[in-house]
Structure formats: C-alpha cells, structure tokens
C-alpha positions as CSV (number, residue, x, y, z in Angstrom):
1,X,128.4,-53.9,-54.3
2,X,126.1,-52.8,-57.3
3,X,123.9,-55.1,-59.2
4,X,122.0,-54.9,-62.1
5,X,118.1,-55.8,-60.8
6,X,115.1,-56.5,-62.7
7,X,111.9,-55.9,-61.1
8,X,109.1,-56.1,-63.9
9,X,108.9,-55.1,-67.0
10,X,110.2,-51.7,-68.2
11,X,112.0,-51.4,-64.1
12,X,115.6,-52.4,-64.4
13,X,117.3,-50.8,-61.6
14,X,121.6,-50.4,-60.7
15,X,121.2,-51.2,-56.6
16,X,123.2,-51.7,-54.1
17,X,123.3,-55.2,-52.2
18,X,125.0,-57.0,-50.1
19,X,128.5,-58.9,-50.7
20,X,128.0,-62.3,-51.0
21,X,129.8,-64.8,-48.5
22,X,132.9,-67.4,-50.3
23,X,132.8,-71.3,-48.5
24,X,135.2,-73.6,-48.9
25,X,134.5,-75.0,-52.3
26,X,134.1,-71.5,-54.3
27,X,135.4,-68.3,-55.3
28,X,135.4,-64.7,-55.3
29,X,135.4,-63.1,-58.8
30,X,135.9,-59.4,-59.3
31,X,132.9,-59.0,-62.3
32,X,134.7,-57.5,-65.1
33,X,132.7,-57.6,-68.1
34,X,129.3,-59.0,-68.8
35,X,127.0,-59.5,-71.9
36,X,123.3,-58.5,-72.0
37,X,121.6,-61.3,-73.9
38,X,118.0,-61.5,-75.7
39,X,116.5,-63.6,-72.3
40,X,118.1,-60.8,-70.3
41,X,116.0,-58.1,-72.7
42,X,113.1,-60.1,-72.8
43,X,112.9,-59.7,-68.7
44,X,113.2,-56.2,-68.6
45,X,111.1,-54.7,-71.8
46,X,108.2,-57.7,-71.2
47,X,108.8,-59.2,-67.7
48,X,109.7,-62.7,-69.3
49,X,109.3,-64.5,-72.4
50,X,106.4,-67.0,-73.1
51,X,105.0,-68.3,-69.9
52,X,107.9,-67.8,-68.2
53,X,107.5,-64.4,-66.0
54,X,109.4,-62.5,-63.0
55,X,107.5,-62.9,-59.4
56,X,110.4,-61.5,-58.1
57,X,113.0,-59.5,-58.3
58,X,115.9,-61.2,-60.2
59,X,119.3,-60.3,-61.0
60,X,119.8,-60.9,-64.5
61,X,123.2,-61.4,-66.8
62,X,125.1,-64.9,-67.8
63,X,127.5,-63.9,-69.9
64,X,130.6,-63.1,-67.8
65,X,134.5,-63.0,-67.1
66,X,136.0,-61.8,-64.3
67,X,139.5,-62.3,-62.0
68,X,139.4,-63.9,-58.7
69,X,139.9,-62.2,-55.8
70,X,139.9,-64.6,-53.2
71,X,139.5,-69.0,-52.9
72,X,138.0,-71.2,-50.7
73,X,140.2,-73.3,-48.2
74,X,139.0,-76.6,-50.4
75,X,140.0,-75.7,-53.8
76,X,142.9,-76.7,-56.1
77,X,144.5,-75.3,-59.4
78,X,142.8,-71.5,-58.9
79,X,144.9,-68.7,-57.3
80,X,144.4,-64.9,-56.6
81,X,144.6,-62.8,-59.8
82,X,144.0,-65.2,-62.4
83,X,141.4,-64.2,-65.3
84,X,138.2,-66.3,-66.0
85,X,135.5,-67.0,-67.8
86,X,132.6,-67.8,-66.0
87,X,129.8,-70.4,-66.9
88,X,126.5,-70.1,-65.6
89,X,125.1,-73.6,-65.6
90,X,125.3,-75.1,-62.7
91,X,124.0,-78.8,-62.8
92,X,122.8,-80.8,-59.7
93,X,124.9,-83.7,-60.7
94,X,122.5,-86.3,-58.9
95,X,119.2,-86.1,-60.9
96,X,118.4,-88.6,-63.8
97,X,119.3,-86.1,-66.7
98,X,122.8,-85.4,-65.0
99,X,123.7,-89.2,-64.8
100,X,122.7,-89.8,-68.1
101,X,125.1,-87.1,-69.4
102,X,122.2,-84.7,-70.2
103,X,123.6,-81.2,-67.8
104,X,121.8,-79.6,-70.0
105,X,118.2,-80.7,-68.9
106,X,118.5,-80.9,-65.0
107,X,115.9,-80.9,-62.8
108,X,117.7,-78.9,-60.3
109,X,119.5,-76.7,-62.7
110,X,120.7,-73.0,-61.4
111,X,121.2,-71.1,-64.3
112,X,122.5,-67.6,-64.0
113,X,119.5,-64.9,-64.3
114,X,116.7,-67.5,-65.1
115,X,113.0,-66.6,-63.8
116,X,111.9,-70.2,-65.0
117,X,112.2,-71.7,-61.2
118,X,110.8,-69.8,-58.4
119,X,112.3,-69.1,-56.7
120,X,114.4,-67.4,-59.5
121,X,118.2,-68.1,-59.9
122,X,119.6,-64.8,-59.2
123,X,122.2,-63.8,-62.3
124,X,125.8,-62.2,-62.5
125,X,125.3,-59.1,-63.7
126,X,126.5,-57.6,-60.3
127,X,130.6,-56.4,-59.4
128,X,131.3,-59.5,-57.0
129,X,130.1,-63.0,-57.5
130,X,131.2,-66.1,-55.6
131,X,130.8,-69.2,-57.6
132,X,131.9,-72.8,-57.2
133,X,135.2,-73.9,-58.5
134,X,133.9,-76.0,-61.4
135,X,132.3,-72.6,-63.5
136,X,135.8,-71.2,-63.8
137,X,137.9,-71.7,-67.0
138,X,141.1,-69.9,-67.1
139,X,141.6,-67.8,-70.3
140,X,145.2,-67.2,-72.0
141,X,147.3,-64.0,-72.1
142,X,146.0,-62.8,-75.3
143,X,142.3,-63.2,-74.3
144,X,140.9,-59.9,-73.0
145,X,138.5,-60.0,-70.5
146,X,135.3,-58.8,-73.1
147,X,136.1,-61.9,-75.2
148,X,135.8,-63.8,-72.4
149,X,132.5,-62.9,-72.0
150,X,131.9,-64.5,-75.3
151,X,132.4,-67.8,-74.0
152,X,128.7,-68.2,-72.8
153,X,127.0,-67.2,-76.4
154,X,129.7,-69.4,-78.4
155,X,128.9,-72.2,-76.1
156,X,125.1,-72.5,-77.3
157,X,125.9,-72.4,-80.9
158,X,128.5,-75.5,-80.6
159,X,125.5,-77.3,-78.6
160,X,123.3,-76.7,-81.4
161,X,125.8,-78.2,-83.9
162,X,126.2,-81.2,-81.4
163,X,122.4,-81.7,-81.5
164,X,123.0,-81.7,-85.4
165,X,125.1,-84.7,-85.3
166,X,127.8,-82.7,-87.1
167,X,128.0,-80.4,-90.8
168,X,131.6,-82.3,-92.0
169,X,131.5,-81.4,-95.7
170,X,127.5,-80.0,-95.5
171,X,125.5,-76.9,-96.9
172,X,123.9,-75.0,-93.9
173,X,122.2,-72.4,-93.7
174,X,121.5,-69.9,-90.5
175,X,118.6,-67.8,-90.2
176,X,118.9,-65.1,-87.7
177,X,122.6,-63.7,-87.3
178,X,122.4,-62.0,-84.0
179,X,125.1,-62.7,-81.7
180,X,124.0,-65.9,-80.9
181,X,123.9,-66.9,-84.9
182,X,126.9,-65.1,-85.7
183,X,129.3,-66.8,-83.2
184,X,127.1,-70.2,-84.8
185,X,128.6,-69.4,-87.8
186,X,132.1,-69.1,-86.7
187,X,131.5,-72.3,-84.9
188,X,130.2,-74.3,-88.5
189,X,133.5,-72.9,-90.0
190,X,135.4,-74.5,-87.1
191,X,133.3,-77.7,-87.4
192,X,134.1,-78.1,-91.2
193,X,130.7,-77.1,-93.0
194,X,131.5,-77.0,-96.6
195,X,129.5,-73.7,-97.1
196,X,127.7,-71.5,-95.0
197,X,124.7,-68.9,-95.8
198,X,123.3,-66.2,-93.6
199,X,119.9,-64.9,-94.2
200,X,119.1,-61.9,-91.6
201,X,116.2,-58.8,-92.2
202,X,119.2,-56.1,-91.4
203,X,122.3,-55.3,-92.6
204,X,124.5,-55.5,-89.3
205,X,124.0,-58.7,-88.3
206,X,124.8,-59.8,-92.3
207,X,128.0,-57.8,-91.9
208,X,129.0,-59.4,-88.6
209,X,128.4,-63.0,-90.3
210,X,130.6,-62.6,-92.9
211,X,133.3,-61.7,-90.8
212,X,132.6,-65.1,-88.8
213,X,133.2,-66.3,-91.6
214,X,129.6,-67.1,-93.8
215,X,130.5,-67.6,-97.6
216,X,126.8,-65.5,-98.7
217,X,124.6,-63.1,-96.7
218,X,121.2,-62.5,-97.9
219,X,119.0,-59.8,-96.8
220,X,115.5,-61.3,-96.5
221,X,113.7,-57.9,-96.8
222,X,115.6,-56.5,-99.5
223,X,116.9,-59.4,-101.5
224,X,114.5,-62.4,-100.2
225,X,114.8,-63.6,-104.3
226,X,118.3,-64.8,-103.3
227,X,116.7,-67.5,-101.9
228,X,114.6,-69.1,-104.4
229,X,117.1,-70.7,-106.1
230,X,117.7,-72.9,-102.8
231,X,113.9,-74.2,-102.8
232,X,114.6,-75.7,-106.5
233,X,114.3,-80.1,-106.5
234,X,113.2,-80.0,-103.2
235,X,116.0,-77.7,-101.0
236,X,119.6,-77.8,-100.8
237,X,120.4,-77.5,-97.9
238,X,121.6,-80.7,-95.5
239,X,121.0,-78.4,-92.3
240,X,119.2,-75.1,-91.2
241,X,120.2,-73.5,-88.2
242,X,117.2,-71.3,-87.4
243,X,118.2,-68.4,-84.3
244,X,115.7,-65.4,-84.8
245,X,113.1,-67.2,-83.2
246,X,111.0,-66.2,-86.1
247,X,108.1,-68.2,-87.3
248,X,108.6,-67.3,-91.3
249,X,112.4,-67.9,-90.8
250,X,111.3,-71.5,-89.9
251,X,109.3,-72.0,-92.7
252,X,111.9,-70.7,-95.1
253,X,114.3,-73.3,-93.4
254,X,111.4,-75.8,-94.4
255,X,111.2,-74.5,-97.5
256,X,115.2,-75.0,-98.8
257,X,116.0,-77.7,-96.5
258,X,116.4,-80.8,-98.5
259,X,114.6,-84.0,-97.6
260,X,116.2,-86.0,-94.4
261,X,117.7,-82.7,-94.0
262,X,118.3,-81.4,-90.0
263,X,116.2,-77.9,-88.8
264,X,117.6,-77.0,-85.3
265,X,115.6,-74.5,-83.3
266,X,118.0,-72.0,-81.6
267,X,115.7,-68.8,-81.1
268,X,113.2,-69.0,-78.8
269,X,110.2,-67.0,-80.0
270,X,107.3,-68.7,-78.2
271,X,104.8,-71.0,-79.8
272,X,104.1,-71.3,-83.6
273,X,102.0,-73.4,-86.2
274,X,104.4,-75.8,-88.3
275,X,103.5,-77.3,-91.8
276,X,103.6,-81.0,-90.7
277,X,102.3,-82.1,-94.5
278,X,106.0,-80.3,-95.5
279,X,107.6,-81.8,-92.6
280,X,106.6,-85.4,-93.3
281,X,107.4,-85.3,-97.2
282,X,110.8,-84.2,-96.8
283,X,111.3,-86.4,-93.6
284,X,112.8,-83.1,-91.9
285,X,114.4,-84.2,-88.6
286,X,113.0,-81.1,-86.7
287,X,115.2,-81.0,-83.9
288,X,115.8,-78.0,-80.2
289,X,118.9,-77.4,-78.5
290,X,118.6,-75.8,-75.6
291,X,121.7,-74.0,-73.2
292,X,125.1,-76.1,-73.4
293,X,127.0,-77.6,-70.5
294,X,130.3,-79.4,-71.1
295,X,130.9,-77.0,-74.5
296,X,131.6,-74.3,-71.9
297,X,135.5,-75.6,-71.8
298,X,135.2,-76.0,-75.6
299,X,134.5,-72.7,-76.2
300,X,137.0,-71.6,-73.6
301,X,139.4,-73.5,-75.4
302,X,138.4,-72.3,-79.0
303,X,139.2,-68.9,-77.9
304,X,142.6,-69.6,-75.9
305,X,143.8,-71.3,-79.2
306,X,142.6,-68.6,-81.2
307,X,140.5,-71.0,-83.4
308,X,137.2,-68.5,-83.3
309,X,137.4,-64.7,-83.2
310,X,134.5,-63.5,-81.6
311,X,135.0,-60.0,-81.7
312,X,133.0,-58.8,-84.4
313,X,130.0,-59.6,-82.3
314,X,130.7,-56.7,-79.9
315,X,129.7,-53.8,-81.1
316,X,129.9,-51.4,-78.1
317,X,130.7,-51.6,-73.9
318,X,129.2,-49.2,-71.6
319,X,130.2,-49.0,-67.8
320,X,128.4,-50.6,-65.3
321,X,126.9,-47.4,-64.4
322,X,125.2,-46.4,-67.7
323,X,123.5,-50.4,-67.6
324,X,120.4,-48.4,-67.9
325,X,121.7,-46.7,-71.5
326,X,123.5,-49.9,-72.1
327,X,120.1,-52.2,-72.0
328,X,118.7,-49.7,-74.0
329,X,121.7,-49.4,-77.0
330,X,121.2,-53.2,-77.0
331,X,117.4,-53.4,-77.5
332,X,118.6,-51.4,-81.1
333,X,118.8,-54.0,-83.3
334,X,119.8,-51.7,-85.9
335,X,122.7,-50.4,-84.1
336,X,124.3,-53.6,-82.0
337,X,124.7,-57.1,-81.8
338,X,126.7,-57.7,-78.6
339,X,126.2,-54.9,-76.0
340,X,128.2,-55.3,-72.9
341,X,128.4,-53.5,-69.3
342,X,132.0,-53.3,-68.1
343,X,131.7,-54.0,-63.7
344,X,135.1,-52.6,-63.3
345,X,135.3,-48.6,-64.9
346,X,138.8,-49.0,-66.0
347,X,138.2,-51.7,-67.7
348,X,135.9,-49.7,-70.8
C-alpha cells in the first residue's frame, strides 16, 4: 500500500509499505479521503513546529474517513462496507488524565501523525489502516466520504468552546478563519452565540466564515479600522477565539475583549510575549485547548443531523498520487483552506 511519508523538512515522499496486520479488537479501513492540516505542513516545510521535530520518518495525516474492509473476530456493531469517520486520538484509558475524564491530556496518548513522542505515532495518511473499534463512527447516507473527513477539524473547535464554558447569548469574536476557525464558527452558531465576528488578513478565509455562518468579516490588513470601535469602554467582546496562532491577533483579542472576558488559544504559533498589566486589569481568563476526545462523536453526530455544513472549508481534492502537488496547493494560503488527498482514485 502507498503512504504519504515525511522524512525532514522539504522530503515528503508517496512510498510503498507494507500492509498492516487486523487483531481481534480492530479494523481494516479502506483510506478514502484525508485532510492535510497545518501540523501536517508544519512537518514537511520546517521538520516540526516549536521544539517538537521529526527523528524519524513519520507518516503524517489525522483527518480521515474511510469504509471497512474487514473486522476483527472480537468486535460488535461494525460490518464490511460500512462508511466511517475515523478519529485519531487514541487514549491509554489507565493513566491519571484518562480517569479523571481528561483523554485529551494522556500520558500515553497515540495521536495520528504526531512527532511529539519518539518514537513518533505514525499517521493515516496511507490507503489501508487498521484501527481499533472505538475510532470508528458510522456516518449517514447523505454524508460523503470528504465531509467525513471534516470530523477531526470540527472536533477541535467544539473543544475550544467546551474550554470556554459555553457563548449562550455572547459576542465572540475569532481571529484566524482557516479551516480550523471556520468550522469554529459554524460550531459558535450551533452553540447559540448571539453574534459572531471574523477578523482574518485574506479574503478566502473571510469568505469561508461567512458561509459558516459569521454575522461580520473584517479584513485586518485592509480594513483593520473595523475594529476600533470594539476596543471602546474597555472591549466588547465576552469571548475571543484566537486560531492563527498569531502573536498580534492575540493582542487584538486583548485589546476588544471586555473585562472577565474568555481568550482561548487555538493556533499554535510557538512562544510569545503577553501584556500581563492588560491581562490583570481586565481580569482576562486567558485560557488553551488543546486536541478534543469525546467531541469526536459530537461532531460525527453534527454532521449526520445536518446541523453543521462543513463544506465550504474544502476548497479542492487531489488524488493520492499528486500528494506532492496537493501539500503544495495547501501551503497557498491564498488559494485554499481545506486541501484534501483522495486514497481511493475514484473517489476525486
């Protein structure tokens, strides 16, 4: 079977490996579409983000749906043929964080395509996977495949608005509308946020969020006036959402969040110097989120029900054997949000 490999940076490399072996618990997916995400592009333009870098080579990719092929002796409730979506967090169950509820955070955790453990957890961006019963969620009729595939990225958005405590009747405001933000967005709708502004530095990603449903874009490099009136008697908004990873899109969140107000870190763009003076006058709750666990199903769920529409986010799918071109088209910022590699050709 093919897999998309990572070697260092600027060596991505389609090879050929071996098929992996099913036991009695697990599965064996057929790979039908996958997602390239900013971790996966961060490992193979700059060999890992922060200190996180690859000693080895990793198969990256954690975005994926697929249809199993075949199931372990042991499992219940899965047959041949049915169409998944796939989550990539795979909990040890046992440590501390895992009994107290916290998946997220484990000590043993095996995420898909993550260099942070050597060593690494090898990813799914490769045309058969076998994975344990538990990562499968079982999409309706009317879900295609690609949306599927959408499950992952919607998944950390509703974990950041769990680590916001809710936005019920609130004015938020997301900085960064990638695909990560804009699926956020369509999440705040969901959650019942009384009104939703997008600030982004391109045009794209504005236009995706207000298809997920923002209720005002502003372009920060063309129109960054808009947000002055949001900084007047101290900010108004209740909670900031900040996803670039951007060190002046946090301290715009600072500057028009009100006081007691929530900031949630989504991006990750390594380390930065905060304004604590601004922090402790407004009595900002500065708060991460990191991955997601149990909002996997939720987000599953969402999308069977057809209470989020995710795809605006994609904005193109390349076979699995232009991933090359297709890591490439996604690295454009200009030109795509959600890029994804279809593992089956018929499938594009």
């Amino acid at each position: 079977m093919r897999a998309i490999v990572c070697h260092s940076a600027k060596d991505l490399r389609l090879e050929e490996q071996e098929m992996p072996q099913m036991g009695p618990t697990q599965l064996r997916v057929q790979v039908a579409f996958g997602g390239i995400c900013g971790s996966d592009l961060h490992y193979s333009q700059h060999g890992g983000f922060g200190t996180v870098r690859i000693k080895q080579p990793i198969t990256l990719g954690h975005e994926v749906s697929g249809i199993i092929e075949a199931v372990g002796a042991e499992v219940k409730g899965f047959k041949k043929g049915q169409r998944i979506a796939i989550s990539p967090s795979r909990p040890c169950g046992h440590c501390r964080f895992c009994q107290s509820g916290m998946h997220n955070q484990c000590l043993s955790m095996r995420f898909y395509g993550s260099a942070m453990p050597f060593p690494h957890i090898q990813g799914a961006f490769s045309e058969k996977l076998v994975i344990e019963a538990f990562q499968a969620h079982v999409i309706a009729d009317h879900v295609s495949l690609s949306e599927a595939a959408l499950s992952e990225p919607l998944s950390v958005g509703l974990h950041a608005i769990q680590r916001a405590g809710g936005v019920l009747g609130k004015q938020v405001l997301v900085t960064g509308c990638g695909p990560i933000g804009s699926l956020l967005i369509g999440a705040l709708r969901r959650a019942g946020a009384a009104r939703i502004v997008a600030a982004d530095i391109a045009d794209l990603p504005l236009q995706c969020a207000k298809q997920m449903g923002a209720d005002e874009t502003i372009n920060l490099i063309t129109g960054a006036a808009a947000m002055d009136r949001y900084k007047i008697d101290k900010g108004q908004f209740d909670a900031v959402f900040e996803a670039s990873g951007s060190e002046p899109a946090l301290r715009l969140g600072l500057d028009v969040i009100a006081p007691r107000g929530v900031l949630i870190t989504v991006g990750m763009g390594g380390d930065i110097s905060l304004p604590m003076t601004q922090i402790v006058a407004k009595e900002v709750d500065l708060r991460g989120t990191f991955r997601f666990h149990g909002e996997f199903a939720t987000a599953v769920q969402f999308l069977n029900q057809g209470l989020i529409d995710g795809k605006p986010v994609i904005t193109a799918v390349l076979p699995v054997s232009r991933a090359l071109e297709a890591f490439d088209l996604a690295g454009d910022k200009k030109q795509s949000l959600k890029v994804q590699i279809a593992f089956e050709e018929l499938a594009v």
